[in-house]
VEXVEXTI-714704 format. One line per field, with one value per residue (C-alpha): x, y, z; chain. Coordinates in nm, 4 decimals. Layout:
c1 [X	...]
c2 [Y	...]
c3 [Z	...]
cadena [A	...]
***
This chain:
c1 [-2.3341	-2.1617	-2.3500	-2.1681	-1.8444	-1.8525	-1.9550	-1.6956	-1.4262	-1.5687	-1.5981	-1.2123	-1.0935	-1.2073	-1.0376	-0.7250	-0.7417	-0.7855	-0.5034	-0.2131	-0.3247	-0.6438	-0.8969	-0.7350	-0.7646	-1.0285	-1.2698	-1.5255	-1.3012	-0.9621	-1.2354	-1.3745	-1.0254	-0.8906	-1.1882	-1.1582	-1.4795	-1.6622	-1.7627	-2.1039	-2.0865	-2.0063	-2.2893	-2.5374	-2.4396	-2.3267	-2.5206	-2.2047	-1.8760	-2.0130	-2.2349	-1.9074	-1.7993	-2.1046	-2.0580	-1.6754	-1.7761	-2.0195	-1.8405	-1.5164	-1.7582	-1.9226	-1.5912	-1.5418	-1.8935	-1.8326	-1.5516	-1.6976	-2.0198	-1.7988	-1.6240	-1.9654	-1.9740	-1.6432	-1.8314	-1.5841	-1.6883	-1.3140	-1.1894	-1.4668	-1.4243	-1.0490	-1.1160	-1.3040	-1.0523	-0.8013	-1.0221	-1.1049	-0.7064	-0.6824	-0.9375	-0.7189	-0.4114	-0.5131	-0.5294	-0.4423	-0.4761	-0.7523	-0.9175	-0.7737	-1.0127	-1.3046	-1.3074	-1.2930	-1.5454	-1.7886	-1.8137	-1.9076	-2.1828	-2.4794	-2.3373	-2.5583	-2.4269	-2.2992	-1.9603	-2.0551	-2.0869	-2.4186	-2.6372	-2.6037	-2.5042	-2.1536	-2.2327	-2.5139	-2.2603	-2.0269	-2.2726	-2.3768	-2.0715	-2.0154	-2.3696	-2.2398	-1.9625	-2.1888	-2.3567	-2.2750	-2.3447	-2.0531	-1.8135	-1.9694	-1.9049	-1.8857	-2.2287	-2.3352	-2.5796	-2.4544	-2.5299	-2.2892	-2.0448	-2.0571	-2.0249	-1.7313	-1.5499	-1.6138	-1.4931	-1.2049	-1.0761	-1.1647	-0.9979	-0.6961	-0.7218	-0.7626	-0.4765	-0.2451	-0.3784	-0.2935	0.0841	0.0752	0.1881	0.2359	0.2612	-0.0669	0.0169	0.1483	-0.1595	-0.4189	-0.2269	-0.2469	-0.6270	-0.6936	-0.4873	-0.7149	-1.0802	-0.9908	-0.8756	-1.1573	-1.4065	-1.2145	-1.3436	-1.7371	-1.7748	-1.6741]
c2 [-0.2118	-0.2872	-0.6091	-0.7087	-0.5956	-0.8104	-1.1166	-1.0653	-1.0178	-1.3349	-1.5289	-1.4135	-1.4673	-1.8778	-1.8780	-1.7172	-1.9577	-2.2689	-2.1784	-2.1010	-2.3838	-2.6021	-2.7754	-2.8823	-2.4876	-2.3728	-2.2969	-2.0337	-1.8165	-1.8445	-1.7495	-1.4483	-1.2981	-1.3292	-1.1499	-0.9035	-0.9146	-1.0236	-1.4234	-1.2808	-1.0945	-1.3498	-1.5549	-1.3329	-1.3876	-1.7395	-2.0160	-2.2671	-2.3572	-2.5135	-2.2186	-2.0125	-2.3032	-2.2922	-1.9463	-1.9994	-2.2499	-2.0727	-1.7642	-1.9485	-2.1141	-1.7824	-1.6842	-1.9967	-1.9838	-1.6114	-1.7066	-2.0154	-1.8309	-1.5785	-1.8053	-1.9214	-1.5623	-1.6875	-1.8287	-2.1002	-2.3685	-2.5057	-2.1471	-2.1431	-2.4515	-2.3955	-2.0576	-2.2854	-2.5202	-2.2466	-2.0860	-2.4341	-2.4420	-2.0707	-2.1252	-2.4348	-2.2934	-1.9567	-2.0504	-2.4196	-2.5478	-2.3385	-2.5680	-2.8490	-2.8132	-2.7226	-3.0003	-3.1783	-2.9990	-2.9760	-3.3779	-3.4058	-3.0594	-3.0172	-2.7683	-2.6220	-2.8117	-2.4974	-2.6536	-3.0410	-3.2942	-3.3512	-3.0181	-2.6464	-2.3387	-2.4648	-2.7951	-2.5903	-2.3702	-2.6395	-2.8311	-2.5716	-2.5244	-2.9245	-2.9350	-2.6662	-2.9201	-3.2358	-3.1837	-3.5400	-3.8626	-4.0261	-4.2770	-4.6647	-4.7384	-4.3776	-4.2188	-3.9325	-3.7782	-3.3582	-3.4686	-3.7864	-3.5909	-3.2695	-3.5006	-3.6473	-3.3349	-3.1548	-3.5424	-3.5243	-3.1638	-3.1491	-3.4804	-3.3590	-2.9687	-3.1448	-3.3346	-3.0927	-2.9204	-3.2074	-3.2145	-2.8408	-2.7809	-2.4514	-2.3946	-2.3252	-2.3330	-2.6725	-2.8227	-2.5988	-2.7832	-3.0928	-3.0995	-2.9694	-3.2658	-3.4742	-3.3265	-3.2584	-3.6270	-3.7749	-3.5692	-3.6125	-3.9097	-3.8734	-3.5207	-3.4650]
c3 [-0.0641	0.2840	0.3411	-0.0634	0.0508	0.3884	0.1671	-0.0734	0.2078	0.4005	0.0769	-0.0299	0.3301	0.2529	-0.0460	0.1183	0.4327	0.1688	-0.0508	0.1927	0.5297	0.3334	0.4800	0.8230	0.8868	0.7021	1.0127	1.0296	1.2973	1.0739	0.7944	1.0399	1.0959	0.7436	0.6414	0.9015	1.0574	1.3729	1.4001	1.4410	1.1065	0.9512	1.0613	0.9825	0.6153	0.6236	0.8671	0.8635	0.6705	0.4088	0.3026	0.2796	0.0739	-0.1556	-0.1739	-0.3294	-0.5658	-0.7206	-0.7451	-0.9094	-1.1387	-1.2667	-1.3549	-1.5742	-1.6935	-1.8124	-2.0377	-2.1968	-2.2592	-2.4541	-2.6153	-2.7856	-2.9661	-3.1783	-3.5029	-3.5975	-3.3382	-3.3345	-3.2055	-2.9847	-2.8303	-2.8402	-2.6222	-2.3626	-2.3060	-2.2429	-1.9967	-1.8497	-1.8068	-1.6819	-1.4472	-1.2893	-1.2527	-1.2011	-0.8322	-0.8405	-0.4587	-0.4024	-0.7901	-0.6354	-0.2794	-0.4658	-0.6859	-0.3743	-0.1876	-0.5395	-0.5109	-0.1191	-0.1258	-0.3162	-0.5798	-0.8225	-1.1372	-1.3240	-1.4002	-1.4200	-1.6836	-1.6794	-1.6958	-1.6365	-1.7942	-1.9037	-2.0079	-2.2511	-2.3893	-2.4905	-2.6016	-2.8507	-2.9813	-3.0554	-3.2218	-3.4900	-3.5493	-3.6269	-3.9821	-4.0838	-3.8338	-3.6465	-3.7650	-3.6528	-3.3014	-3.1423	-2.9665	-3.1997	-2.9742	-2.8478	-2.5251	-2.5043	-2.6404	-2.4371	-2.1183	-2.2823	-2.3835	-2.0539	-1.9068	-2.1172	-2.0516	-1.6671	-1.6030	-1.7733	-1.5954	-1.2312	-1.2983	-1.4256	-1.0940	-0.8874	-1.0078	-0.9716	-1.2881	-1.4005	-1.7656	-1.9382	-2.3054	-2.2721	-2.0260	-2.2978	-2.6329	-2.4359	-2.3744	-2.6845	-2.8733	-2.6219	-2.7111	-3.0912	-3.1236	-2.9793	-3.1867	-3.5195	-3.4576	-3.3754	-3.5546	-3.9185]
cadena [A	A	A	A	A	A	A	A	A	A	A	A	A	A	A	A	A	A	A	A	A	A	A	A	A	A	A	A	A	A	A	A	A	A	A	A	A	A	A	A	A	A	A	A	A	A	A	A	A	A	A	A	A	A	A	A	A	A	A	A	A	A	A	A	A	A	A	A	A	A	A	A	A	A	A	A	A	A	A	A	A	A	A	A	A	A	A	A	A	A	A	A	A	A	A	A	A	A	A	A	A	A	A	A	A	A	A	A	A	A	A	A	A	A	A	A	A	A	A	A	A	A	A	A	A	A	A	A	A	A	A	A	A	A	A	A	A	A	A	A	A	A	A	A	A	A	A	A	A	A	A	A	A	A	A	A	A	A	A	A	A	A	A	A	A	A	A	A	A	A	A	A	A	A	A	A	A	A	A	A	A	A	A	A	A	A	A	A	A	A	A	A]
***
């Protein structure tokens, strides 16, 4: 219980030190004292920066992958896959600068791919909910395969989310009717 509570304040403390001075002062001491504990604590859970770092990702990215894998329980697959772009959005600019490092820090350490456009748990929940949209082939010239189209969908709505990040924009329902013109346009086009 004490040893989850230390990780959780070490692993907040990162997030806290990334947000408000970013990656110039994201060291393992500023970590240590925003946390509150000793530098030695925190190396017993956490070998180097990067492992905090890990840490961070994955824990944003559970909180992401919670919400789409709710959103799979809605049996329209438009809703559903309406309800993932808005948490896709919420998740962004939730805490925006702290997205924006991630993203960042996702593309230079080997994260597991929870969140990517490839594989993983989120690219399998999406992916479910396009295939309930695809009972008749796609129109000539547009890759019909779930797969091609997941990648593109999850392409299309976290290009759009980093973005909005990377202006710092602030207003959800306009970024989440945005992407959602975005991903429902392309697959008007590919899923009938």
């Amino acid at each position: 219980m004490r040893a989850t509570k230390t990780v959780e304040a070490i692993v907040e403390g990162a997030a806290r030190i990334l947000e408000t001075v970013g990656l110039e002062g994201y060291t393992t001491n500023a970590v240590a004292a925003r946390a509150g504990v000793s530098i030695g604590s925190l190396y017993q859970y956490f070998p180097n920066k990067d492992a905090i770092t890990l840490a961070l990702i994955e824990r944003e990215s559970a909180l992401l992958l919670k919400e789409v894998e709710a959103a799979t329980a809605e049996p329209d697959w438009k809703a559903a896959l309406r309800l993932m772009v808005a948490a896709a959005v919420r998740h962004q600019l939730n805490r925006p600068a702290l997205a924006r490092l991630l993203d960042l820090e996702e593309a230079r350490l080997p994260v597991r791919d929870a969140t990517g456009s490839g594989s993983g748990a989120i690219f399998t929940a999406v992916g479910a909910v396009i295939a309930r949209g695809m009972p008749a082939p796609a129109l000539p010239g547009i890759s019909s395969g779930v797969e091609q189209l997941t990648s593109d969908v999850i392409g299309i709505t976290r290009g759009m989310t980093d973005m909005a990040g990377h202006r710092h924009e602030v207003d959800r329902l306009d970024l989440t009717l945005r992407v959602e013109h975005a991903v429902f346009g392309y697959l008007s086009r590919a899923v009938k």
